[in-house]
Every structure is written in C-alpha cells, then in structure tokens.
C-alpha positions in Angstrom: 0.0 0.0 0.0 1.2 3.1 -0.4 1.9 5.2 2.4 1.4 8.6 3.5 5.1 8.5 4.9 6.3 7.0 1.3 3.9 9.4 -0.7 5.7 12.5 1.4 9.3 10.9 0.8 8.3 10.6 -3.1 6.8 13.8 -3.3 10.2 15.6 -2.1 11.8 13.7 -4.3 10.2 15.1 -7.1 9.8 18.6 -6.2 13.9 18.0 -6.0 14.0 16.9 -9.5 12.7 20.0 -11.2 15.6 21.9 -10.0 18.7 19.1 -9.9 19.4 16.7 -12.9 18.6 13.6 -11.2 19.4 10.5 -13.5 15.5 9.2 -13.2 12.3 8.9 -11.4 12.8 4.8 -11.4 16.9 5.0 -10.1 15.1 7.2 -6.9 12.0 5.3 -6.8 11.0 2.9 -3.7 7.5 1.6 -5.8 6.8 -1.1 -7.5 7.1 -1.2 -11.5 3.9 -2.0 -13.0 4.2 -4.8 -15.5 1.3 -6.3 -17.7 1.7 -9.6 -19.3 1.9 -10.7 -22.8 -1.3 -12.9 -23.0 0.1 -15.3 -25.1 3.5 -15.4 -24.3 3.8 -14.9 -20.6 5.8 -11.9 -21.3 6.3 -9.0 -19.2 5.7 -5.9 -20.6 6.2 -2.5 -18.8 2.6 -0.8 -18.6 3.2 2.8 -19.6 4.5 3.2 -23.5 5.1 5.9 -26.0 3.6 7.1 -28.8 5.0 9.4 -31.2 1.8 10.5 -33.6 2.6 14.3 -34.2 5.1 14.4 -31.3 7.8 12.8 -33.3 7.4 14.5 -36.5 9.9 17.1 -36.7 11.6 17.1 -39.8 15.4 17.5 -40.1 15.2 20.0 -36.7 18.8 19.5 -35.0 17.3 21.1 -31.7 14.5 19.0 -31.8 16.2 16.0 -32.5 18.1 16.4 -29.4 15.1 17.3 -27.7 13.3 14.0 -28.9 16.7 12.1 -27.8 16.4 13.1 -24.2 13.1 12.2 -24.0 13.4 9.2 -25.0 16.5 8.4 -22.6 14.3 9.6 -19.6 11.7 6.9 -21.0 14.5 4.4 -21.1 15.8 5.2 -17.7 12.5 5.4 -15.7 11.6 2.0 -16.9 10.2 2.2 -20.4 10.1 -0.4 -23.5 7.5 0.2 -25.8 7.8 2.4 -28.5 4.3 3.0 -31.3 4.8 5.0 -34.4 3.9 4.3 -38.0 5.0 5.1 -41.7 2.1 7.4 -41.2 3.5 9.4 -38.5 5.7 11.5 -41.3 9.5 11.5 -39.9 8.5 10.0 -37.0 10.2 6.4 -37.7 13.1 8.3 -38.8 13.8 10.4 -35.6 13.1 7.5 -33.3 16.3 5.6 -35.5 18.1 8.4 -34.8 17.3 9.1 -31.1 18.1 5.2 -30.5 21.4 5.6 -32.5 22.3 8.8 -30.2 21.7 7.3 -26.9 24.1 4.1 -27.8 23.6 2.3 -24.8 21.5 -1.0 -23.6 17.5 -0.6 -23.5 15.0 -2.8 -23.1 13.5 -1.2 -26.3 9.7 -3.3 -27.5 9.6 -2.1 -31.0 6.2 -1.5 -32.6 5.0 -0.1 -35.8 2.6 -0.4 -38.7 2.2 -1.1 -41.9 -0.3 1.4 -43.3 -1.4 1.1 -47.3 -4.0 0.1 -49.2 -1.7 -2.0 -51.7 0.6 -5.1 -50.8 3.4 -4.8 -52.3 4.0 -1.3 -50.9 3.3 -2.7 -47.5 6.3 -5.2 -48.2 8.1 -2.0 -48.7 7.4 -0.3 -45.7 7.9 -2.7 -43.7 11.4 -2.7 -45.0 12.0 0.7 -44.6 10.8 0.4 -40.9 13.5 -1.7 -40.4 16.1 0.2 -41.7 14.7 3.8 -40.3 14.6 2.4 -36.8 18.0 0.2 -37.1 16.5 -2.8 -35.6 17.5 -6.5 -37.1 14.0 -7.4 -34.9 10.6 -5.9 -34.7 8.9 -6.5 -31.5 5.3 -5.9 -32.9 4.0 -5.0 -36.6 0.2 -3.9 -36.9 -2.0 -3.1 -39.5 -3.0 0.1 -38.9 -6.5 1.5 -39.0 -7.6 -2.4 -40.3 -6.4 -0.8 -44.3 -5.8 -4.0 -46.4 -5.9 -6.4 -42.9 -5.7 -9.7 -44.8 -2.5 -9.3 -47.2 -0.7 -7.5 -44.6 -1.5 -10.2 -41.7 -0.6 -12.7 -44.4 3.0 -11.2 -44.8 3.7 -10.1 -40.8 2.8 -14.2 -40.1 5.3 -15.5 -42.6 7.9 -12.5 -41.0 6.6 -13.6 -37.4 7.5 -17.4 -38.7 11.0 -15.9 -40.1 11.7 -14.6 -36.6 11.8 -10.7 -38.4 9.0 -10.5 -36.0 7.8 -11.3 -32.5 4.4 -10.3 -32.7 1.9 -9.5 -34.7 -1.6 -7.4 -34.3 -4.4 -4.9 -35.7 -5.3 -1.3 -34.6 -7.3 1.4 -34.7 -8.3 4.7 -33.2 -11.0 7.7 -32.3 -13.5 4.7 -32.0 -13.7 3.9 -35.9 -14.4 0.4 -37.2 -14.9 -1.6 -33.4 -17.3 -3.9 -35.6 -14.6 -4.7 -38.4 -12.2 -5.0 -35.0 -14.4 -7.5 -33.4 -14.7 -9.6 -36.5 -11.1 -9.9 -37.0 -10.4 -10.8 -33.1 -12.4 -13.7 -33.5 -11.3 -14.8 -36.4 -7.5 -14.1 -37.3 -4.7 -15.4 -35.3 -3.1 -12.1 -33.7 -1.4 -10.9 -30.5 -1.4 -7.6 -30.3 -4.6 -5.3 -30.5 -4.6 -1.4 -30.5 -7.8 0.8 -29.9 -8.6 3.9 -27.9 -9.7 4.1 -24.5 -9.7 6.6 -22.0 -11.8 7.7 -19.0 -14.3 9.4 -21.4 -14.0 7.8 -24.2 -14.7 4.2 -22.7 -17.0 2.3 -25.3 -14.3 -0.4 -25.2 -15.5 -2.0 -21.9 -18.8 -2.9 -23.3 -17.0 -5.7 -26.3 -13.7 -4.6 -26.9 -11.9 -5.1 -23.6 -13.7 -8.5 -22.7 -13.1 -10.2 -26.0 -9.3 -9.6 -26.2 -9.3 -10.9 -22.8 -11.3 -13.7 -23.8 -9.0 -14.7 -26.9 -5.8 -14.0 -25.0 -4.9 -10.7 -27.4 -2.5 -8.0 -25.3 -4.3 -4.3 -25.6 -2.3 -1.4 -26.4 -4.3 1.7 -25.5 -4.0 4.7 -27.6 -5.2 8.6 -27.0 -5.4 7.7 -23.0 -5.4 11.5 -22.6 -8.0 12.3 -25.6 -5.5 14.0 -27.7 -4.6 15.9 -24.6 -8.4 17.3 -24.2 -9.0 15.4 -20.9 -7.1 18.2 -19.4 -9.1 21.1 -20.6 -11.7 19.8 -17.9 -9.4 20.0 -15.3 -7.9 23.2 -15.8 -7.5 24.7 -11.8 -9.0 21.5 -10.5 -7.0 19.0 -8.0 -7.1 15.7 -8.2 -9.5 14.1 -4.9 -7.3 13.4 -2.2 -8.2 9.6 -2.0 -6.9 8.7 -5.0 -3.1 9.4 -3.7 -3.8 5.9 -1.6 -2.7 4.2 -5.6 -0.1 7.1 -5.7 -1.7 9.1 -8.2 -0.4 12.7 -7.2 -1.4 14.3 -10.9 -4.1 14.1 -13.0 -1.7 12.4 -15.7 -1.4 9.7 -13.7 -5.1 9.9 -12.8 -5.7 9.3 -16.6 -2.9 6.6 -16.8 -3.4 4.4 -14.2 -7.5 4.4 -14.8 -6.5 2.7 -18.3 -3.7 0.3 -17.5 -5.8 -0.8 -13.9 -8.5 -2.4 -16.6 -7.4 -5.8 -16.1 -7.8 -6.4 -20.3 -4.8 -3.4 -21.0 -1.4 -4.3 -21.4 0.3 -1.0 -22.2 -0.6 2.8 -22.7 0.7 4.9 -25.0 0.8 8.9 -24.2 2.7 10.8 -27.0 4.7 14.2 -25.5 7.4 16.1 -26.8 8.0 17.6 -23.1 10.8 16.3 -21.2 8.9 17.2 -18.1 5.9 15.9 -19.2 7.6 12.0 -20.2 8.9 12.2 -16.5 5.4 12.6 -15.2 3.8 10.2 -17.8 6.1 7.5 -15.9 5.0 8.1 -12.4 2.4 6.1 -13.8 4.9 3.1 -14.3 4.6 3.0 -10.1 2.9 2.2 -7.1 -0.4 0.4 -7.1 -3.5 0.5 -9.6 -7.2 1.2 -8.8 -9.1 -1.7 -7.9 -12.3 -1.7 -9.8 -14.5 0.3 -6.9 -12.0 2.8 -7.3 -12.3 2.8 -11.1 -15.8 3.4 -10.9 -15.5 6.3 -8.3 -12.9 7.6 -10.4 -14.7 7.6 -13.6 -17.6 8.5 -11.8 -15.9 11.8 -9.8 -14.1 12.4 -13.3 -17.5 12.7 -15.5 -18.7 15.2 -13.0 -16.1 17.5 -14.3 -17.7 17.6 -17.7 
C-alpha cells in the first residue's frame, strides 16, 4: 500500500527533480514497477508506452532531435520499453532511429510499428523501410493500422513472425472507428497484439472490446489515453480528490494513466509528449499500485462530474 510516509518521501523527491538533474524517477523510486503480461507469451511488458503520432514529426530540426533524444533516454531510464509509431506518423520512424542511434547504450527497447497502405506490395516495402529507419534487425510488434488492407498484410507479418523478423503480430485502430470490423477480426485471425482507444471518457471499449481480447488472450495497447490531450481542458484549476493518492496518483496524468492500465484487459498505454517534463510525469504512472475496480468506478464517476 502506499503510504502517507512513502507518498511524502516521493513527493520531495520530485519537487527535488525539477531543480537538480537527477538520473531518473525509477533509479530514486522505492514503488513497485507495473508490468502487464503478454497474453500469449507470458511476457512482461512494462505498462506505460510511447507514442510518437505528431510528437515525433519534426523534420530534419537539430534542436528538436536532441530534444526527442532526451526524451526518450528519460523513457528508457524510468523503466520504459514500448515504443508505437507508423510510416504514417511522417518523420517519425526516422527520428526514433536516430534518437536510438544517439543514446548508444542497452535498452530494453519493445519495438512497434505499422504497416499502413491500401496495396501489398507497398506494405512489403514499408515494412522494410521500418527496419532500416529504426536500425532494428528485430521488430517487436508490426500492426496493420487503422484495419487498411488487414488480410494481405497479416498474411505477410505471419510469414515474417514465422522468419523470426518478428515477434508479434496485431491490428489497430483509433477515435472509435471500425470496433465492428475490430471484433470480427479478433475472433477470427490469429493475432497478439490489438490497439484501440480508450480513456476515462472515451470508454466504449468496456462494453466488447476489452472483454473479448481478454477472452481470446490478445495484449491491448491503448492509444489517445489523454484524448488528444483534451481530458485536461476539464481539469484546468482543478486537484485531483485526495483519496486517489492511496494508488499514488499525485497528478491528473497519472489519474488518466493508471485508470486505463488498472482495466485488467490493457497491457500497455501509449501517451505521446514532446515535453521532457511531461515524459517524467507520464512515468510516475509506471509505479505504485492500480485502482481496484470500486475505485475505477468512483474515479470515472468523480471524473464525469467535471464535464
């Protein structure tokens, strides 16, 4: 449980690190990781991610390159691994290759990326280019994103998974679009890895979603977790209620955070930032405890009366 004693030594701890360049929140951190499971694999998998939609496209900026390269260190360092992004994330691919080339050091890096395009053969080609962009010999995880051309490409990331190019493979898509399509291919294709929204608003996923992939033993990778960053414009000079500090949530990033990867279905969330201080505080969510599911209701609940 986490204690008041604990939540006041943490909480000095990190008032310290916005002045002094401590090496990162997990190296000072007494809490316990949170790590989901790999359904089919048995695999842990640490429970807060990254995205990189928008965040990560930048062009040929040098500054924000090296920007882009801390933050990803400070993901590394406070306990990160999985990495999302997408030939349709612009430079994105390109600039996470380069950030991993810069920091040169051991990471327990989960690769993940898509294969986005209506035609085959120019999926075969992305798919190469991912590999090269990011410098990786091994993908972790290759989707098909937003479902486009789902049966060629699943074809070709099974005969890479039976290669070994690949570890896993999986589906996704976003804002809510196409659940019906999503629920069809759950029960029918043989993937590991499935990616939709959900947040504390946007929360359609409990009713078939969530249960199904739990059902067929399919992670869950949760995008938009913060609704594009809108959850925040309802909480604009609001604190967070006092008893959700008992799970050690001490922001409302975390409040967001930890009410997705608590849901028993999720394996990983994905926030996208291009704030240093804003990565460390997405990965106090790696810590401590999770909501129970009275608490997920009271949070959801207290949360909706914001709106």
């Amino acid at each position: 449980m986490f204690t008041r004693r604990n939540f006041l030594i943490f909480s000095f701890i990190s008032y310290l690190s916005n002045f002094f360049s401590l090496p990162s929140f997990a190296q000072n951190n007494q809490l316990q990781k949170i790590n989901k499971i790999i359904p089919k694999t048995g695999e842990p998998l640490a429970s807060i991610g990254m995205g990189t939609w928008l965040t990560f496209d930048i062009g040929h900026n040098t500054e924000d390159v090296k920007t882009r390269t801390k933050i990803v260190e400070q993901f590394f360092q406070n306990g990160g691994s999985l990495i999302d992004s997408s030939p349709m994330y612009g430079s994105a691919e390109k600039i996470i290759g380069i950030c991993l080339k810069n920091i040169n050091q051991n990471n327990k890096l989960f690769s993940a990326t898509k294969v986005w395009t209506p035609v085959t053969k120019h999926g075969e080609q992305q798919i190469k280019n991912s590999f090269d962009l990011w410098g990786q010999d091994q993908f972790s995880l290759i989707q098909v994103h937003n479902l486009v051309n789902y049966k060629d490409h699943l074809e070709k990331l099974s005969n890479l998974k039976q290669q070994k190019k690949i570890k896993y493979i999986g589906v996704t898509t976003s804002h809510g679009n196409k659940h019906k399509l999503l629920i069809d291919i759950m029960n029918k294709e043989d993937i590991d890895f499935v990616q939709f929204t959900y947040n504390i608003l946007d929360d359609e996923a409990e009713q078939k979603l969530l249960p199904l992939a739990k059902e067929k033993k399919i992670a869950v990778i949760v995008n938009r977790p913060f609704q594009g960053g809108s959850l925040f414009d309802y909480t604009k000079n609001k604190q967070i209620p006092k008893w959700v500090k008992e799970y050690g949530i001490r922001s409302w990033s975390e409040f967001f955070l930890k009410f997705t990867t608590s849901h028993p279905a999720v394996t990983c969330s994905i926030p996208a930032t291009s704030r240093l201080d804003h990565m460390k505080e997405n990965m106090q969510s790696l810590y401590g405890d999770l909501p129970d599911e009275k608490a997920r209701m009271k949070m959801k609940q207290f949360f909706k009366s914001l709106v």
